[in-house]
C-alpha positions as CSV (number, residue, x, y, z in Angstrom):
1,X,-31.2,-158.1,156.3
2,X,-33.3,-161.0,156.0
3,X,-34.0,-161.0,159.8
4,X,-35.6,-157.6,159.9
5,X,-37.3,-157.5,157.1
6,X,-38.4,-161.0,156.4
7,X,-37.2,-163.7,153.8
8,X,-39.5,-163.3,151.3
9,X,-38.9,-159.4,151.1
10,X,-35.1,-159.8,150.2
11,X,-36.1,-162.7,148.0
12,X,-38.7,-159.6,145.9
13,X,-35.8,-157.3,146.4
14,X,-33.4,-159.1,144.4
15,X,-35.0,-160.3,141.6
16,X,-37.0,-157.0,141.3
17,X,-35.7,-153.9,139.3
18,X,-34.0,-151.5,141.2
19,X,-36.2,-148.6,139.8
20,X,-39.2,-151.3,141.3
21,X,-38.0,-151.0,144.8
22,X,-35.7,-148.4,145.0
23,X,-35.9,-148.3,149.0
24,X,-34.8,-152.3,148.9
25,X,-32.1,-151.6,146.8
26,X,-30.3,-148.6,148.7
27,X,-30.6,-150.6,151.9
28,X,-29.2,-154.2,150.0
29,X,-26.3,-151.9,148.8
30,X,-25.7,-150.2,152.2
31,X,-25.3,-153.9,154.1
32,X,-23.5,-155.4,151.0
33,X,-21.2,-152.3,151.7
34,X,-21.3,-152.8,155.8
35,X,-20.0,-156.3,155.8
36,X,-17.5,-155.9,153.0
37,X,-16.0,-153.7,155.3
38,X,-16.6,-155.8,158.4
39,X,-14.6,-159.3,156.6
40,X,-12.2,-156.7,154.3
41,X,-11.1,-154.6,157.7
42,X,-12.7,-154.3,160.4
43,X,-12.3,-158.1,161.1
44,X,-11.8,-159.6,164.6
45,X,-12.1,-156.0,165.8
46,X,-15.9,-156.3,165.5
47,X,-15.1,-159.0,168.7
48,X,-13.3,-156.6,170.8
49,X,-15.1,-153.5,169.9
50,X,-18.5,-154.1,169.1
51,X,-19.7,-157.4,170.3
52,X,-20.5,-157.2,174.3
53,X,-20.2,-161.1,174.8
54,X,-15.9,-160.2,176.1
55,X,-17.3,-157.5,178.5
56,X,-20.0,-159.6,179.8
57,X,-17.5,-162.8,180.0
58,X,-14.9,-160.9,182.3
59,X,-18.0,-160.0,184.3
60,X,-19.3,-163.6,185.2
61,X,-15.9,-165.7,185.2
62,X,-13.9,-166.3,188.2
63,X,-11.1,-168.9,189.4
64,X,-13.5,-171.5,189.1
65,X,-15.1,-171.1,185.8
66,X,-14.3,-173.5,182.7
67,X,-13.4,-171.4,180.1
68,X,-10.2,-172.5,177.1
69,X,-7.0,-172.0,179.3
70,X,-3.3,-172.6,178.5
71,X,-2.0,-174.9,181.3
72,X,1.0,-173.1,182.7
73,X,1.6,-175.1,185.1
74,X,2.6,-177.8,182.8
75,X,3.6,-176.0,179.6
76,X,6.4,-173.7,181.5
77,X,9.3,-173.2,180.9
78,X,8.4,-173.4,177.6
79,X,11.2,-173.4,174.5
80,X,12.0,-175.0,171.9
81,X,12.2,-178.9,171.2
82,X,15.8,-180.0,170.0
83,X,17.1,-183.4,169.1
84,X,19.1,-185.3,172.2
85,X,18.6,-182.5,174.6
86,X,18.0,-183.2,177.8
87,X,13.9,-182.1,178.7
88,X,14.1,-179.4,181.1
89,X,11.1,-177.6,179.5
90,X,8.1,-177.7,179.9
91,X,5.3,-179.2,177.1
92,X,5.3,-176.4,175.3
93,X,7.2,-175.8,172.4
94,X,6.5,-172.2,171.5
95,X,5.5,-173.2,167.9
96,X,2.8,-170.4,167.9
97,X,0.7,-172.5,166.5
98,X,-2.4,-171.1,168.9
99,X,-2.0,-167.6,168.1
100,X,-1.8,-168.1,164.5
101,X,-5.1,-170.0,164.3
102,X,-6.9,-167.9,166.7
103,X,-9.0,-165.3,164.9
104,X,-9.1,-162.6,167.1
105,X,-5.0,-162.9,167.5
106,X,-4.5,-163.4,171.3
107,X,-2.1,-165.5,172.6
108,X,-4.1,-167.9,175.1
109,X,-1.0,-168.5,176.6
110,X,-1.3,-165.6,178.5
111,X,-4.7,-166.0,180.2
112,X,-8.2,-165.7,180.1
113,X,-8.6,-162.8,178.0
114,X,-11.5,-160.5,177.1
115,X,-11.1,-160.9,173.3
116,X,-11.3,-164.7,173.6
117,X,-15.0,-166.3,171.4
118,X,-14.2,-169.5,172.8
119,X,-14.1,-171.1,169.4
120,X,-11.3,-174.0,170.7
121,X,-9.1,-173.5,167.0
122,X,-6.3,-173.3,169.5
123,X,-7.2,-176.5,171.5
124,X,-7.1,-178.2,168.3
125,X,-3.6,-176.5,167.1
126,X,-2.2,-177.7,170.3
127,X,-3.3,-180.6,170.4
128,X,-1.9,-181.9,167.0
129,X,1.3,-180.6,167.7
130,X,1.0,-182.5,171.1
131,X,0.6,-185.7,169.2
132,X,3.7,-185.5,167.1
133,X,5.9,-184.8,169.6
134,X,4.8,-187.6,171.7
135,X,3.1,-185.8,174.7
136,X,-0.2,-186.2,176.2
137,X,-3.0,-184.3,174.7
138,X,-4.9,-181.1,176.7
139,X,-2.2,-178.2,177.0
140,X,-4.9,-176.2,176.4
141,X,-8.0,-177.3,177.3
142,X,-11.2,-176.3,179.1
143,X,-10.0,-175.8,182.3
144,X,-10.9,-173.1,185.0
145,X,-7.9,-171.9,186.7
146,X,-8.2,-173.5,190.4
147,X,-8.3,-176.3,188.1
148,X,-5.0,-176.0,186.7
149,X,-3.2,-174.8,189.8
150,X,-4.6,-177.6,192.1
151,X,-5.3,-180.2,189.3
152,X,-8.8,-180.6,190.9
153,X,-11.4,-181.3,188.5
154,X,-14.5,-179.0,188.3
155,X,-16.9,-179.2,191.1
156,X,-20.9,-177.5,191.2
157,X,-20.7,-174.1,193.0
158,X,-23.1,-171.8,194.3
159,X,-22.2,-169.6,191.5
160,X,-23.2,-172.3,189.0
161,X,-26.2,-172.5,190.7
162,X,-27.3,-169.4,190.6
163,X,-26.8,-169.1,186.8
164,X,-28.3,-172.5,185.8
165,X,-31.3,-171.9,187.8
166,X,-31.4,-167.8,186.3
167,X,-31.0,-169.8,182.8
168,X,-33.6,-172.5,183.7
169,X,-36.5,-169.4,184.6
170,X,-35.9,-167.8,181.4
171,X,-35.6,-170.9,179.4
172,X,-39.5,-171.8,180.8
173,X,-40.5,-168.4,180.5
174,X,-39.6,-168.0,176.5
175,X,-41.1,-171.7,176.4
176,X,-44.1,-170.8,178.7
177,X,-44.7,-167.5,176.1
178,X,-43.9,-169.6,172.8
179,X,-46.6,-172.3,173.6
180,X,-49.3,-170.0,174.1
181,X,-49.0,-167.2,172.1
182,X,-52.0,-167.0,169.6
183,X,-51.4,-167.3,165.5
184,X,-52.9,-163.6,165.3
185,X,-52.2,-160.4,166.7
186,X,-54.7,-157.5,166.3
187,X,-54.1,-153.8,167.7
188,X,-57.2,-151.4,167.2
189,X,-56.6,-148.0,167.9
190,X,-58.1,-144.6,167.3
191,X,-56.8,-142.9,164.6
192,X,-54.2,-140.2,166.0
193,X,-55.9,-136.7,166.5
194,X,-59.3,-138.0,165.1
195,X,-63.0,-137.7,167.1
196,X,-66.2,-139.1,166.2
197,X,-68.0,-137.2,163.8
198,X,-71.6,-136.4,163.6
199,X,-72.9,-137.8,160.0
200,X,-76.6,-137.2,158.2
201,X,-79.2,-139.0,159.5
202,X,-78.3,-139.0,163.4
203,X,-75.5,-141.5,162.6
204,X,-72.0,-140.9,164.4
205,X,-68.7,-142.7,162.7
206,X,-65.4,-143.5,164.5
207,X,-62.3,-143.9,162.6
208,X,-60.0,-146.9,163.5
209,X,-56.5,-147.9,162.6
210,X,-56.1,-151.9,162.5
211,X,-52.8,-153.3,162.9
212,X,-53.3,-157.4,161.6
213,X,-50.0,-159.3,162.4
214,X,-50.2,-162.9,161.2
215,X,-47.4,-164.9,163.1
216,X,-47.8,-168.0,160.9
217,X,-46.5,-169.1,157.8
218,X,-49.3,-169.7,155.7
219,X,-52.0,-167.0,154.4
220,X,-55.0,-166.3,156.3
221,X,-58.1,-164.8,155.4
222,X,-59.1,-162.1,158.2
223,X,-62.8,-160.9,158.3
224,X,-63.8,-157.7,161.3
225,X,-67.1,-157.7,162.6
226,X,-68.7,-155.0,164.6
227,X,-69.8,-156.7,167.8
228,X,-72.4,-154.8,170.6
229,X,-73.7,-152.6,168.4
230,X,-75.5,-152.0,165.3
231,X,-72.9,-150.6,162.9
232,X,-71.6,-150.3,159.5
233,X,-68.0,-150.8,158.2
């Protein structure tokens, strides 16, 4: 709430009276109320539902991409690990240890899938369990696929290209905007479904709407001045 309405405005909210700010308090109660249900419920559904980042993901990815992948080629056959048996397996040892910890409850064993945030809980899991059974570390790992069918490490593409330099242009741009935008912002329009009116004297007056946005955070004394013209405020 904070980020649309400003810091200090939640800060007046809450220690104001309800009956003070009645409008602050209906909307404080109605996102208290939205992410109650969101962490109570709705959980890791608000990754496969509502975020867009999965959708977006399965649009950009391809063999080559690093993403967190399971490597198959070395995990299967996977089972599990019994005393003085002969290792026919693969590394691993179906503990289940990477869809427990995984919060949207995929197995990454599986693939690249959509509902994947990339938060590497199960590259941690996995590679704890690797360690105490004695087997190199990196079952799963960031990988792209090629990688972990050919075992060749990740190479620069055109692809790659194409994004970095797409990232780099709108990196400068925001950079390019941020640096010169000005510490004030001032809109001056004509008041909706107002003319100039004809006043005593042969005077005419206009009637203006000013819109003052100060960007900083400090206050600032604003003064208008007619400039042109003689005039009056």
């Amino acid at each position: 709430m904070a980020y649309i309405v400003g810091l200090d405005e939640v800060r007046e909210i809450v220690s104001s009276s309800p009956s003070e700010r009645p409008g602050g308090f209906i909307a404080m109660n109605v996102f208290t109320a939205l992410f109650f249900f969101v962490f109570s419920w709705f959980r890791e559904q608000a990754c496969l539902i509502v975020c867009p980042y999965g959708r977006l993901q399965g649009v950009l990815l391809d063999q080559n991409s690093l993403a967190v992948a399971y490597d198959f080629v070395r995990g299967e056959p996977r089972g599990k690990l019994k005393k003085d048996e002969i290792q026919e397996k693969g590394d691993c040892i179906d503990c289940h240890l990477c869809v427990d910890v995984c919060p949207t409850g995929i197995d990454i064993r599986n693939g690249i899938q959509m509902e994947c945030v990339n938060c590497t809980a199960c590259i941690d899991a996995c590679d704890d369990v690797m360690v105490k059974i004695k087997k190199p570390k990196g079952l799963i790992r960031l990988d792209s696929l090629s990688g972990i069918q050919t075992g060749k490490r990740f190479s620069f593409s055109l692809r790659v290209g194409i994004y970095t330099t797409i990232l780099v242009i709108l990196v400068s741009i925001i950079s390019i905007l941020m640096a010169n935008r000005t510490d004030v912002e001032v809109n001056i329009l004509r008041t909706p479904g107002m003319l100039y009116q004809v006043q005593p004297n042969n005077k005419i007056s206009n009637l203006y709407n000013f819109h003052v946005i100060n960007k900083t955070f400090h206050d600032m004394a604003i003064e208008l001045k007619v400039k042109g013209i003689k005039g009056r405020d």
